[in-house]
FINUFI-409857 format. One record per residue (C-alpha): residue number from 1; residue in one letter; x negated, y negated, z. Coordinates in nm, 3 decimals. Layout:
<r><num>NUM</num><residuo>a</residuo><x>X</x><y>Y</y><z>Z</z></r>
...
***
This chain:
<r><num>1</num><residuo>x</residuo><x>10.161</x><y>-1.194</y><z>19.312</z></r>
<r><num>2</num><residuo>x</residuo><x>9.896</x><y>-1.393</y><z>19.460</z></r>
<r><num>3</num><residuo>x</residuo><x>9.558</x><y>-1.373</y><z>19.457</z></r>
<r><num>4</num><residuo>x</residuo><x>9.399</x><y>-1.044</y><z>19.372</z></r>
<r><num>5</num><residuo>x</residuo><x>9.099</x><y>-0.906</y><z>19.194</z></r>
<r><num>6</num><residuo>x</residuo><x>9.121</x><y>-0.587</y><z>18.927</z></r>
<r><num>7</num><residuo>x</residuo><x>8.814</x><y>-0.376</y><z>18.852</z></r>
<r><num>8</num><residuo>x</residuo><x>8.690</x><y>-0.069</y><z>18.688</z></r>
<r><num>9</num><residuo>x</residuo><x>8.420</x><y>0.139</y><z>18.910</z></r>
<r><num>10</num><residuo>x</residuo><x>8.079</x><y>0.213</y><z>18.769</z></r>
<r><num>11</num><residuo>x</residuo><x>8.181</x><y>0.540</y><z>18.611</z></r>
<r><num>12</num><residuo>x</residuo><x>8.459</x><y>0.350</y><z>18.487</z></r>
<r><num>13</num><residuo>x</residuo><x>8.739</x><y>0.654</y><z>18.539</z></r>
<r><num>14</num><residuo>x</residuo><x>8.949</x><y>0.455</y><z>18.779</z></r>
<r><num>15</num><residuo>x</residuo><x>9.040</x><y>0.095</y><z>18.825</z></r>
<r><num>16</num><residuo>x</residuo><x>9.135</x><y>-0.086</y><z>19.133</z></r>
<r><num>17</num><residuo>x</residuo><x>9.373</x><y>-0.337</y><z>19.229</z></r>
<r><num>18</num><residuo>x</residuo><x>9.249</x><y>-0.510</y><z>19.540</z></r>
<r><num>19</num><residuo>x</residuo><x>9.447</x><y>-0.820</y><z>19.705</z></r>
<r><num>20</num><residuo>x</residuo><x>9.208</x><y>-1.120</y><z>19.834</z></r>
<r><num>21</num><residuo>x</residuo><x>9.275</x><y>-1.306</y><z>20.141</z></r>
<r><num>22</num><residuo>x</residuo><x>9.078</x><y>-1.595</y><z>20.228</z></r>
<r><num>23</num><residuo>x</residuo><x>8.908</x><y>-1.592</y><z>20.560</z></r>
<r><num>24</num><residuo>x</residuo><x>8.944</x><y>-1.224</y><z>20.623</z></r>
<r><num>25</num><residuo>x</residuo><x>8.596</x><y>-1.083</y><z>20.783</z></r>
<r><num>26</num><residuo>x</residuo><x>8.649</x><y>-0.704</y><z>20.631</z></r>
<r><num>27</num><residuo>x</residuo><x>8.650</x><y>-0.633</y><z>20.260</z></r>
<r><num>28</num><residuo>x</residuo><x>8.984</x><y>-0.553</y><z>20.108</z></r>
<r><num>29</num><residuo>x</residuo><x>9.187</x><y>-0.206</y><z>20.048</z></r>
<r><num>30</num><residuo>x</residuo><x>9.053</x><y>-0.091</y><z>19.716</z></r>
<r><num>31</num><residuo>x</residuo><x>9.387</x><y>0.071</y><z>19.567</z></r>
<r><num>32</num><residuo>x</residuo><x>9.362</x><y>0.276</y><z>19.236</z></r>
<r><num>33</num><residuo>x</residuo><x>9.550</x><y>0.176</y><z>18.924</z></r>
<r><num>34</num><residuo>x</residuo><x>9.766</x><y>0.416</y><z>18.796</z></r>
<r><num>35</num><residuo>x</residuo><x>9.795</x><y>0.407</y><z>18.486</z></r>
<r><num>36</num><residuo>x</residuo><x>9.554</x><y>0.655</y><z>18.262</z></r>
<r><num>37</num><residuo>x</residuo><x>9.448</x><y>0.593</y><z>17.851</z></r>
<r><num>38</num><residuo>x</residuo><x>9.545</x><y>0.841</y><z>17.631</z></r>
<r><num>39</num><residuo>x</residuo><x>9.216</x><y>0.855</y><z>17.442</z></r>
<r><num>40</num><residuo>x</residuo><x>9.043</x><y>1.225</y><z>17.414</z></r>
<r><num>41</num><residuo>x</residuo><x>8.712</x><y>0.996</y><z>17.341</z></r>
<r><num>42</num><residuo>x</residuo><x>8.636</x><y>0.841</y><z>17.642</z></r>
<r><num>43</num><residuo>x</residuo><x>8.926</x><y>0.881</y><z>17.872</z></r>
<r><num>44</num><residuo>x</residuo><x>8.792</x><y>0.536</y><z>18.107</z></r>
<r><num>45</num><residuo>x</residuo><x>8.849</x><y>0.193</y><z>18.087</z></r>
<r><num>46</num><residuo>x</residuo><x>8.497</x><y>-0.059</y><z>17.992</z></r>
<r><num>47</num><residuo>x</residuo><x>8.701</x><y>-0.334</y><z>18.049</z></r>
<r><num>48</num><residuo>x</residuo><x>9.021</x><y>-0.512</y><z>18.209</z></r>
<r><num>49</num><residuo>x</residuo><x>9.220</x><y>-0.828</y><z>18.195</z></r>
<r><num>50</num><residuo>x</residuo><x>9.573</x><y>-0.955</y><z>18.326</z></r>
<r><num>51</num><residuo>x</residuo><x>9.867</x><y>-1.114</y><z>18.200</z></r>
<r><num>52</num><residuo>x</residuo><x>10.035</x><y>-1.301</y><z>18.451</z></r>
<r><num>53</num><residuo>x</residuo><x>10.357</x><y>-1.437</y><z>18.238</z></r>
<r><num>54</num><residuo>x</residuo><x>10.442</x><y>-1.039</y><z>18.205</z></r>
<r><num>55</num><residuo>x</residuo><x>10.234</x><y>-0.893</y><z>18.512</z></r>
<r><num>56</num><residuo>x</residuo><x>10.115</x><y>-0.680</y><z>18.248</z></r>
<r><num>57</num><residuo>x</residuo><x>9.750</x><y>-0.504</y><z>18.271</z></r>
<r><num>58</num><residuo>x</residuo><x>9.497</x><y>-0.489</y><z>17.941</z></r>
<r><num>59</num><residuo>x</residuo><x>9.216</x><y>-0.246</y><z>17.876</z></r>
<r><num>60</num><residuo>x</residuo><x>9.003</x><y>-0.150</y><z>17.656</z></r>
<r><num>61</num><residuo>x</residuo><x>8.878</x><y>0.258</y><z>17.651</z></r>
<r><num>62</num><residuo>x</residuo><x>8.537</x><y>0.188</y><z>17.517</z></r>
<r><num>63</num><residuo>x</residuo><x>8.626</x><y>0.401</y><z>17.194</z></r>
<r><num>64</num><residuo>x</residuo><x>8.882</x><y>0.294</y><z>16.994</z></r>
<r><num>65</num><residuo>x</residuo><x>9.222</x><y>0.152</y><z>17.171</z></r>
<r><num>66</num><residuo>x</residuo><x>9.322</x><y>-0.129</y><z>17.383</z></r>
<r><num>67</num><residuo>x</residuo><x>9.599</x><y>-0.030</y><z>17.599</z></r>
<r><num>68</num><residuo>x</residuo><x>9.848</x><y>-0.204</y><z>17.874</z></r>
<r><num>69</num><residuo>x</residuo><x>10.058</x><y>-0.146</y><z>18.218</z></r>
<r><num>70</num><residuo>x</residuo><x>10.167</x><y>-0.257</y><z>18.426</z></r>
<r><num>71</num><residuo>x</residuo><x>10.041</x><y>-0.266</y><z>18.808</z></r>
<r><num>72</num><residuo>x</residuo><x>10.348</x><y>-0.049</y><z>18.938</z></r>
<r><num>73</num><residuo>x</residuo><x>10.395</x><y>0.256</y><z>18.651</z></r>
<r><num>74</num><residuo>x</residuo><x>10.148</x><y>0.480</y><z>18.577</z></r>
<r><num>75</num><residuo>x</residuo><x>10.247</x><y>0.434</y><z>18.170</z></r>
<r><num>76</num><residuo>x</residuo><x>10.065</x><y>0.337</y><z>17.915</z></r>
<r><num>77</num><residuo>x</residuo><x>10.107</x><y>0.205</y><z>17.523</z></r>
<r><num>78</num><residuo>x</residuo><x>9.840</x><y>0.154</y><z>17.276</z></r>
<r><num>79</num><residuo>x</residuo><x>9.817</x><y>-0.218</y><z>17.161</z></r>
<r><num>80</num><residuo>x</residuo><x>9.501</x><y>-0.197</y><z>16.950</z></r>
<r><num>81</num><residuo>x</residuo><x>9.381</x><y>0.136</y><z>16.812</z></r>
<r><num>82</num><residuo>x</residuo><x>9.125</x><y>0.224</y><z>16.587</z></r>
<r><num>83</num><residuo>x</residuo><x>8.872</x><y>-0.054</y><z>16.673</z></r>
<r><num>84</num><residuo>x</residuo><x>8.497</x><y>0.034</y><z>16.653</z></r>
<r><num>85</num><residuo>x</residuo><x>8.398</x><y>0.047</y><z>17.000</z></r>
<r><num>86</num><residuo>x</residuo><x>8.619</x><y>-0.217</y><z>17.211</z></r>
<r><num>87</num><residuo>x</residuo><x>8.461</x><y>-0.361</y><z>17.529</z></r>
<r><num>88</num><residuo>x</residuo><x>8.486</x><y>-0.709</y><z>17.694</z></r>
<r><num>89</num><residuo>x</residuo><x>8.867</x><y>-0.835</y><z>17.653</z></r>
<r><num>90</num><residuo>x</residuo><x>9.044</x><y>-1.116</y><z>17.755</z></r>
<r><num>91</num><residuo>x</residuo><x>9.359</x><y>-1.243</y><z>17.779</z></r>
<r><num>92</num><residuo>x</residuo><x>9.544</x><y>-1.621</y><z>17.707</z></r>
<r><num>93</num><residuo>x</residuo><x>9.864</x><y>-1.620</y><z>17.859</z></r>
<r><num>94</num><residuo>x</residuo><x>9.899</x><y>-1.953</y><z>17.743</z></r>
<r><num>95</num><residuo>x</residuo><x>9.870</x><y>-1.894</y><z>17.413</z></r>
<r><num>96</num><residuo>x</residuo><x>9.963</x><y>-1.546</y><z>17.434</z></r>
<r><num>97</num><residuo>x</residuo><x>9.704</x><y>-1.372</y><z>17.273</z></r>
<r><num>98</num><residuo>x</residuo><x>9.413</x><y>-1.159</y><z>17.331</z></r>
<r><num>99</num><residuo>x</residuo><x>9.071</x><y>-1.198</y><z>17.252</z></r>
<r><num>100</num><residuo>x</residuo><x>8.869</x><y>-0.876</y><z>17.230</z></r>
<r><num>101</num><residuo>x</residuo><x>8.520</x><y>-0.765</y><z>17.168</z></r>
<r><num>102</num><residuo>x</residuo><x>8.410</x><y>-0.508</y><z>16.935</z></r>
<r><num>103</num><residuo>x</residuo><x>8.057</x><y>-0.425</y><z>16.979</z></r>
<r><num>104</num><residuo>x</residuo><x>7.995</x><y>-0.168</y><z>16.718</z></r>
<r><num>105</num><residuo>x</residuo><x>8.176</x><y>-0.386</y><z>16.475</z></r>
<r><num>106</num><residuo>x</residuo><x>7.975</x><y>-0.716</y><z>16.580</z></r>
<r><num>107</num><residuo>x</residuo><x>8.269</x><y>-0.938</y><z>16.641</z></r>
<r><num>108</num><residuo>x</residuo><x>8.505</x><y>-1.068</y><z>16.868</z></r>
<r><num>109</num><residuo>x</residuo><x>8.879</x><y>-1.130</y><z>16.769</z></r>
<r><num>110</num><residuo>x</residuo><x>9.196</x><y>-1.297</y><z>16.877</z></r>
<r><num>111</num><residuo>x</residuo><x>9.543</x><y>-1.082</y><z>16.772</z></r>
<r><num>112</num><residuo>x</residuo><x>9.840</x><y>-1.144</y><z>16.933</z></r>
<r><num>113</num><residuo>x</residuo><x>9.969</x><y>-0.972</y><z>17.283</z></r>
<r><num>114</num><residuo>x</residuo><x>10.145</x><y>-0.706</y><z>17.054</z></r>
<r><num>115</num><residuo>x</residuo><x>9.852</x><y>-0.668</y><z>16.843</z></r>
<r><num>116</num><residuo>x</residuo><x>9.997</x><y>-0.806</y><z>16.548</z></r>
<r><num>117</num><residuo>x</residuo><x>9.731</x><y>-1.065</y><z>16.326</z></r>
<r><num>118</num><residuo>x</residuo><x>9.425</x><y>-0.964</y><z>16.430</z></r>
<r><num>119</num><residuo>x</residuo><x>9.132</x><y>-1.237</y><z>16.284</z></r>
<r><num>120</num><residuo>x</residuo><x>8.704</x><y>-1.230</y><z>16.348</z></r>
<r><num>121</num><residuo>x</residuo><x>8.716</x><y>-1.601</y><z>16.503</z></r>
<r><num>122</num><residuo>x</residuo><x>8.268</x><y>-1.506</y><z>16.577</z></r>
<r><num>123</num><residuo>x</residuo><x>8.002</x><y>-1.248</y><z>16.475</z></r>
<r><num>124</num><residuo>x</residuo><x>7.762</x><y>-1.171</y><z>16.751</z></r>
<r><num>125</num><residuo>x</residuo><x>7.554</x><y>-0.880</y><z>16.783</z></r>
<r><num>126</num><residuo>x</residuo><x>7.688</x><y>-0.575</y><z>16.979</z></r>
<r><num>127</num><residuo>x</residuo><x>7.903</x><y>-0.805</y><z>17.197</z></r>
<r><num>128</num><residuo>x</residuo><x>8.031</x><y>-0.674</y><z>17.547</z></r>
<r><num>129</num><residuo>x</residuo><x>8.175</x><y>-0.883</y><z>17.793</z></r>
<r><num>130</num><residuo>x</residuo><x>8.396</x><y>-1.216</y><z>17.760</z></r>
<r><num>131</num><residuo>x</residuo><x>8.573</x><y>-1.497</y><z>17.910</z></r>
<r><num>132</num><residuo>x</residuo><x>8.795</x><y>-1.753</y><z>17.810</z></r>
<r><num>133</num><residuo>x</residuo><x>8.905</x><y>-2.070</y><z>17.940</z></r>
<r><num>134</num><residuo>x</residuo><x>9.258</x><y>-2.116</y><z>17.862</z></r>
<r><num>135</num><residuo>x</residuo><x>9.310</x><y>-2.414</y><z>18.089</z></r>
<r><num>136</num><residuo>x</residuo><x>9.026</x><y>-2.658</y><z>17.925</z></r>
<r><num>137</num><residuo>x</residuo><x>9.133</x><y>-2.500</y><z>17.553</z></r>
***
């Protein structure tokens, strides 16, 4: 897959999948990701990430889980559950992990892409969004 952007809509019930071509004048197709959280707390995604080693789709409900997908089924599997309240995520497919943020818990970990060895690598207060730079290190 080339280039393409993946976001969550204000309400955050429904995320999009939206290819980018340079040089077109019109905005591109928004087209809805399938794939719905099984969490009776929230039941929308705060935050999404990619995987492009396994074309695999990460998100966090805002509750308690972190879940993935991929862009063509409309399943789901819980990678991370009972978290505090998980919101920015990222992921490393070099290293092939995930960093996540926990803003009720004050931290932001790395676990692995299963969600297997999950460490506090920072404390911040009530963090939310993240990025990572897996290229630099």
């Amino acid at each position: 897959m080339k280039n393409f952007l993946l976001s969550c809509e204000g309400g955050r019930k429904l995320c999009y999948f939206a290819p980018i071509q340079p040089g077109r004048d019109s905005p591109p197709k928004l087209t809805p990701l399938s794939f719905q959280p099984s969490s009776m707390c929230y039941k929308w995604q705060t935050a999404v990430s990619y995987d492009p080693i396994e074309n695999t789709v990460y998100w966090t409900d805002g509750c308690t889980n972190i879940y993935r997908g991929t862009l063509s089924s409309n399943g789901s599997q819980v990678v991370i559950k009972n978290l505090r309240r998980p919101m920015g995520i990222e992921i490393d497919p070099v290293g092939r992990n995930i960093y996540f943020a926990d803003q009720d818990d004050n931290t932001i970990k790395i676990a692995k892409l299963d969600g297997s060895h999950q460490t506090v690598i920072v404390e911040v207060p009530s963090p939310q969004g993240i990025a990572l730079d897996s290229v630099s290190g």
